[in-house]
C-alpha positions as CSV (number, residue, x, y, z in Angstrom):
1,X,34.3,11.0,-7.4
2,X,34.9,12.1,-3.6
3,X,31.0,12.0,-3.7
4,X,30.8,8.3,-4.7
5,X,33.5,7.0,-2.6
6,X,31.7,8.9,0.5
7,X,28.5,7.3,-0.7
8,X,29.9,4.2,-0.9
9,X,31.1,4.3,2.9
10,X,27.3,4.6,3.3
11,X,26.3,2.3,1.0
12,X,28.4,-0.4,2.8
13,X,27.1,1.2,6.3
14,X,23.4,0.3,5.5
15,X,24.2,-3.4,4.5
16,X,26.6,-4.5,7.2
17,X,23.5,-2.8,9.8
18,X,20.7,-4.2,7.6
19,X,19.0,-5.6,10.8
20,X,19.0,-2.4,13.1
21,X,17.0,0.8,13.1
22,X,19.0,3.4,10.7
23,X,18.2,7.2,10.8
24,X,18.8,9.5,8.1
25,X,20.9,11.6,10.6
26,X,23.6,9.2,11.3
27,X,24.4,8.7,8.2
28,X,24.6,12.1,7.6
29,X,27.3,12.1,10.5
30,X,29.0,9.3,8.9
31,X,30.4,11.1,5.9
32,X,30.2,15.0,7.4
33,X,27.9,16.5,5.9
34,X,24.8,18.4,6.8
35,X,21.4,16.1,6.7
36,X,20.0,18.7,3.9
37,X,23.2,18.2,1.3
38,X,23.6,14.8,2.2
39,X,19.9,13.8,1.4
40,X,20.1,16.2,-1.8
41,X,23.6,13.9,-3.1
42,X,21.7,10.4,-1.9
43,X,19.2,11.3,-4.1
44,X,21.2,12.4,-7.4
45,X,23.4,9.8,-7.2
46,X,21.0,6.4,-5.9
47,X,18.1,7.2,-7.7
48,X,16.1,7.1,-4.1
49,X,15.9,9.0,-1.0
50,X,17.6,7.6,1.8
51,X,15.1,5.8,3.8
52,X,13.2,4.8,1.0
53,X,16.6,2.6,-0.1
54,X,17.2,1.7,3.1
55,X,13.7,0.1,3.7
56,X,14.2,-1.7,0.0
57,X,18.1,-3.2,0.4
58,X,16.1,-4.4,3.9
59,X,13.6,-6.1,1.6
60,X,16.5,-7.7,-0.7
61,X,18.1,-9.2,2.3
62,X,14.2,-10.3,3.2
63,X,14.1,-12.2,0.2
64,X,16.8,-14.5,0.9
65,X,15.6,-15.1,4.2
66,X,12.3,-16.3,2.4
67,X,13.7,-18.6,0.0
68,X,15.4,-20.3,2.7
69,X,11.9,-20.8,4.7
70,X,12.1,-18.4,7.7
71,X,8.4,-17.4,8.7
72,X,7.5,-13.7,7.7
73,X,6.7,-12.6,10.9
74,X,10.2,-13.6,12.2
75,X,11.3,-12.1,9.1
76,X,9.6,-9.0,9.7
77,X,10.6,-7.6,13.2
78,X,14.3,-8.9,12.0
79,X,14.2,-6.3,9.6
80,X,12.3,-3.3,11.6
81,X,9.0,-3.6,10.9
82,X,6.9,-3.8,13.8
83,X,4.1,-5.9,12.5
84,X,3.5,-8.7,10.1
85,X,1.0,-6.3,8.0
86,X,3.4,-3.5,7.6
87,X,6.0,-5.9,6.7
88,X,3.6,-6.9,3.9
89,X,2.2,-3.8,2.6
90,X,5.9,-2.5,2.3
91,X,6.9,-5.4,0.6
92,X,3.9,-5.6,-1.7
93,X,4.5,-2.1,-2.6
94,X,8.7,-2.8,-3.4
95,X,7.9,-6.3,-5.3
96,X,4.3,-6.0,-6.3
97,X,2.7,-9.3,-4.4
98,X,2.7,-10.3,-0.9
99,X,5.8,-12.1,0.2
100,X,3.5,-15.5,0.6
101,X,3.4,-15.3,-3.0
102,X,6.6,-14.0,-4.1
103,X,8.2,-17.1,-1.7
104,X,8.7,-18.8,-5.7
105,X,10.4,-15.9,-6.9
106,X,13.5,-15.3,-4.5
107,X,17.1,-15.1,-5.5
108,X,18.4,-18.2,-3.5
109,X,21.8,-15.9,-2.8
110,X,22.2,-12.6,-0.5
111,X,22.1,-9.6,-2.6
112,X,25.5,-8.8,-4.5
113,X,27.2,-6.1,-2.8
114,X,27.2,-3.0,-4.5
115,X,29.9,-0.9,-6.0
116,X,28.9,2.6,-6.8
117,X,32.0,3.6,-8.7
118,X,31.5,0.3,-11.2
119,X,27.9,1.4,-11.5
120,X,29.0,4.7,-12.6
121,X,31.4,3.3,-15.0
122,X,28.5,1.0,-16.7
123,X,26.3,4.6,-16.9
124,X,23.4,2.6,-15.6
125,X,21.6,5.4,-14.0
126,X,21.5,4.0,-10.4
127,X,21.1,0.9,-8.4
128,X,20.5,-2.2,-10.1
129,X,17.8,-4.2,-7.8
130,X,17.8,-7.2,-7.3
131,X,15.7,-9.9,-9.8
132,X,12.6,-11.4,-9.5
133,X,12.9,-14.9,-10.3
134,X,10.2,-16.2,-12.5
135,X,9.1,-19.5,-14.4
136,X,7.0,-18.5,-17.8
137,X,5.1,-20.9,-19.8
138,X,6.1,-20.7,-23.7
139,X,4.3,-18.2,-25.9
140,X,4.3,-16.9,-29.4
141,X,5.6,-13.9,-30.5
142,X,5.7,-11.9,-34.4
143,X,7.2,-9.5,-35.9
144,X,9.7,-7.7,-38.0
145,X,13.5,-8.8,-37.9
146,X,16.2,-6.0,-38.8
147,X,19.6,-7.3,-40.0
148,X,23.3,-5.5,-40.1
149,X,26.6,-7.1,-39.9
150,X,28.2,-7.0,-36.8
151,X,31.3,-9.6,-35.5
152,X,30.8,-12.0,-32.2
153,X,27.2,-11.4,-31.9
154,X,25.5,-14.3,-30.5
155,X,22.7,-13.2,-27.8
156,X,20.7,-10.3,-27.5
157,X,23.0,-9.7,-24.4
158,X,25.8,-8.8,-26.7
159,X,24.5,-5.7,-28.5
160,X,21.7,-4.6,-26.3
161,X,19.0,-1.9,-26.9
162,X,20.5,-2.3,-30.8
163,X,16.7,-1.3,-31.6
164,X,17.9,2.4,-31.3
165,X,19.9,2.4,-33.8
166,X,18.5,-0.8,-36.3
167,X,14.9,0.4,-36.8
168,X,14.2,3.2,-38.9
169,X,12.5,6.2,-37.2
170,X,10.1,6.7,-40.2
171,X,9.3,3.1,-40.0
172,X,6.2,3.0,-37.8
173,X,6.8,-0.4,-37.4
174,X,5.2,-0.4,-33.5
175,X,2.3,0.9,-34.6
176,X,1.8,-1.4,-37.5
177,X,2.5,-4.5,-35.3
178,X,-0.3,-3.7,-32.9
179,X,-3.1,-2.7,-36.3
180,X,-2.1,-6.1,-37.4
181,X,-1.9,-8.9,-34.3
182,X,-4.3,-6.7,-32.1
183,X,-2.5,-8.7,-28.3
184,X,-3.8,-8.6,-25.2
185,X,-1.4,-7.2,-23.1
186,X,0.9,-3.6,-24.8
187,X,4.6,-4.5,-24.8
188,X,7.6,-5.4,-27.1
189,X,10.1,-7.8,-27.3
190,X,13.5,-7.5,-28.7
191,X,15.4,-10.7,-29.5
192,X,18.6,-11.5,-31.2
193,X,17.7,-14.7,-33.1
194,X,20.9,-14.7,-35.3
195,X,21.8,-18.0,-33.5
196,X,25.1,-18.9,-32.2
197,X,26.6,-20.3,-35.9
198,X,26.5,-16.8,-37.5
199,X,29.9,-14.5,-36.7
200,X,29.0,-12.0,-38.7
201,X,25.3,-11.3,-39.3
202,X,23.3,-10.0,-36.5
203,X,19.5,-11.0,-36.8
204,X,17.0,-8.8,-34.6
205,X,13.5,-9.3,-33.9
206,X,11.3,-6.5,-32.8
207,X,8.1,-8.4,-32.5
208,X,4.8,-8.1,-29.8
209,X,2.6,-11.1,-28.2
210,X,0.9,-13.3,-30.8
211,X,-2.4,-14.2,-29.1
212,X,-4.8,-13.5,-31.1
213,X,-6.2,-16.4,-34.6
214,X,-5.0,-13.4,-37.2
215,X,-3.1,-14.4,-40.5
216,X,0.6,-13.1,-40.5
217,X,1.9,-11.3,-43.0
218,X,4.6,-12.8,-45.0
219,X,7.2,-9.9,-43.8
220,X,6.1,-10.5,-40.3
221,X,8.3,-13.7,-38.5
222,X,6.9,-15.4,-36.1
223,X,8.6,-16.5,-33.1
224,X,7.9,-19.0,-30.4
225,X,9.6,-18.5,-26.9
226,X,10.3,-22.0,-25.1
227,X,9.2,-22.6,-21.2
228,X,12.1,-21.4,-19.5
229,X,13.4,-19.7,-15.6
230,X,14.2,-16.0,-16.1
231,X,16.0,-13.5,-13.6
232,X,13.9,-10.6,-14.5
233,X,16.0,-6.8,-13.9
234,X,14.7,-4.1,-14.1
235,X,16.8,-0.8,-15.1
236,X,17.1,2.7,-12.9
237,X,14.7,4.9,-13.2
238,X,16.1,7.4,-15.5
239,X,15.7,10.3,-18.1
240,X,14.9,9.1,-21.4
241,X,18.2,10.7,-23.0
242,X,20.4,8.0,-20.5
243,X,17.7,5.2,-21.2
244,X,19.6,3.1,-23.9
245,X,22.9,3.8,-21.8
246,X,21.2,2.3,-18.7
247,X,20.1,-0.9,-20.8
248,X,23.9,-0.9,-21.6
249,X,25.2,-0.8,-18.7
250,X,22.3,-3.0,-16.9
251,X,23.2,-5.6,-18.9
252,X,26.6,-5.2,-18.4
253,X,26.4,-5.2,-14.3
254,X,24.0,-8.5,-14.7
255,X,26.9,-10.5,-16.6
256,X,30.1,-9.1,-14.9
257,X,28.7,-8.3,-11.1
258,X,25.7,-10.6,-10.6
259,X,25.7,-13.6,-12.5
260,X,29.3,-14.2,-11.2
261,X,28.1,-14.1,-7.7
262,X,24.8,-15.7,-7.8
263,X,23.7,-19.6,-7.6
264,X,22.9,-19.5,-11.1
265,X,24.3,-19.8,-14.9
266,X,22.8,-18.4,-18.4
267,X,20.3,-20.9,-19.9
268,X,22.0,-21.1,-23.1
269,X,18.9,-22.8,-24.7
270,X,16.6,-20.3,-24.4
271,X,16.2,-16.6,-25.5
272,X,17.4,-13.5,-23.3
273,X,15.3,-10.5,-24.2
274,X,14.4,-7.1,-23.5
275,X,10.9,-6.3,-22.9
276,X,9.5,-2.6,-23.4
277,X,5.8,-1.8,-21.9
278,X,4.1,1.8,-21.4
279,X,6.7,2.1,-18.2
280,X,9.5,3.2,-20.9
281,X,7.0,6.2,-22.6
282,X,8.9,9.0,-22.1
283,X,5.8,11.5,-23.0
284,X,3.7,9.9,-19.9
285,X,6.7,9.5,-17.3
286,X,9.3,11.8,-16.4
287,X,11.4,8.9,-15.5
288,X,11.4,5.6,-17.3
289,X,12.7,2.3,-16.9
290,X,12.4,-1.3,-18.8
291,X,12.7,-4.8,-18.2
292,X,15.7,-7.6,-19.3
293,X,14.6,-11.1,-18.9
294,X,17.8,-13.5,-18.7
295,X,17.1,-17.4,-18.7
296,X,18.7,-19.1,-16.3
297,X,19.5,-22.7,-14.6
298,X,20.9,-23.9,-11.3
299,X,24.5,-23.5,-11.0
300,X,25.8,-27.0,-10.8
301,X,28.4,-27.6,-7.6
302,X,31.5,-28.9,-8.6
């Protein structure tokens, strides 16, 4: 715990200097301890070295400074990069385009300050990012539902990674899925479509992209996913025996830490999901991580 609370000393150093070269060695001095432990307990506990969090929280604050129209270049020597290019290329890496493009896809508020010791309470594994923002165009999804009874169960938000412990593990239902529908793109959905009249009866769908003219099994339910805004999280990189607790306790950070504190409010309408690709196969990375999509709409001003 002394760790954490040092950490968070730290933590809160990086953000209130976001604009202004910061070494590895002075934060070292910050909390008294010797560069070499101090990197070593950054690591365990963040989930990233130092300067390679450092450089991403200086992208999060980046992005807010793009959705409200500053030029990139301007953007870029305010946070410490020297060049426009290196700007980009680091960014590119963090977010996976080029910040012309990702422009769309900014959180319109600052990132949420973060609290290492709630973190550690939700056992998410590490730092929760910040979400890309995204518009998706409706599409179709199949597959198998799984039903128990559980009480106040509305959302796929209020019993997440349920898949764990609803779908048999001698039921190779993945495998059977992807023989049947043959998709494009490898990854699975998992839905709650119980719907918001049942209080007792929790209705999950473990389905993958339905894309392809192929008949449907009658077992097989087909679902389609309206047009709708997501904030799109991704969960720490973690070991896969703390994966379903970091989907827990991601989930748990997005509706008590950020959704309070952001311009936006759950979509109610639409589907929240969690969405599994090859990044959560524990037999090809050490680490593994998924994604939560949460619909979402302007928060309305009072």
């Amino acid at each position: 715990m002394q760790q954490l609370l040092l950490l968070q000393q730290v933590i809160d150093y990086i953000d209130e200097h976001i604009k202004e070269d910061i070494h590895p060695e002075e934060l070292a001095n910050l909390v008294g301890y010797s560069p070499y432990h101090f990197y070593r307990i950054f690591d365990k506990h963040i989930g990233y070295t130092v300067m390679n969090y450092v450089q991403k929280r200086k992208l999060q604050f980046a992005l807010y400074e793009l959705v409200r129209g500053k030029k990139i270049i301007q953007i870029a020597l305010d946070y410490g990069f020297e060049t426009h290019s290196g700007f980009t290329k680091a960014f590119k890496k963090c977010f996976g385009s080029p910040p012309s493009l990702y422009r769309l896809h900014c959180p319109i508020s600052l990132p949420q300050k973060l609290d290492l010791i709630s973190l550690r309470q939700k056992q998410t594994g590490g730092i929760v990012m910040q979400p890309k923002i995204m518009y998706k165009d409706a599409f179709d999804i199949a597959g198998k539902t799984f039903e128990s009874h559980l009480e106040r169960v509305s959302y796929t938000r209020d019993a997440p990674a349920f898949w764990e412990q609803r779908i048999p593990a001698d039921e190779a239902i993945e495998r059977t899925l992807y023989n049947l529908l043959s998709p494009k793109e490898h990854g699975e959905y998992c839905i709650n479509i119980s719907g918001t009249e049942l209080k007792d009866k929790f209705t999950y769908l473990f389905a993958i992209n339905y894309d392809q003219d192929v008949n449907l099994p009658k077992e097989l339910t087909k679902l389609k996913i309206p047009a709708a805004t997501y904030a799109v999280f991704r969960t720490p990189l973690v070991a896969v025996e703390h994966f379903v607790s970091s989907i827990k306790g991601t989930w748990q950070y997005i509706l008590d830490d950020w959704l309070p504190s952001s311009h936006y409010e759950v979509d109610e309408s639409v589907y929240d999901f969690e969405y599994y690709d090859e990044h959560c196969h524990d037999w090809i990375y050490e680490k593994i991580f998924m994604e939560i999509y949460l619909p979402i709409k302007r928060r309305e001003i009072d």
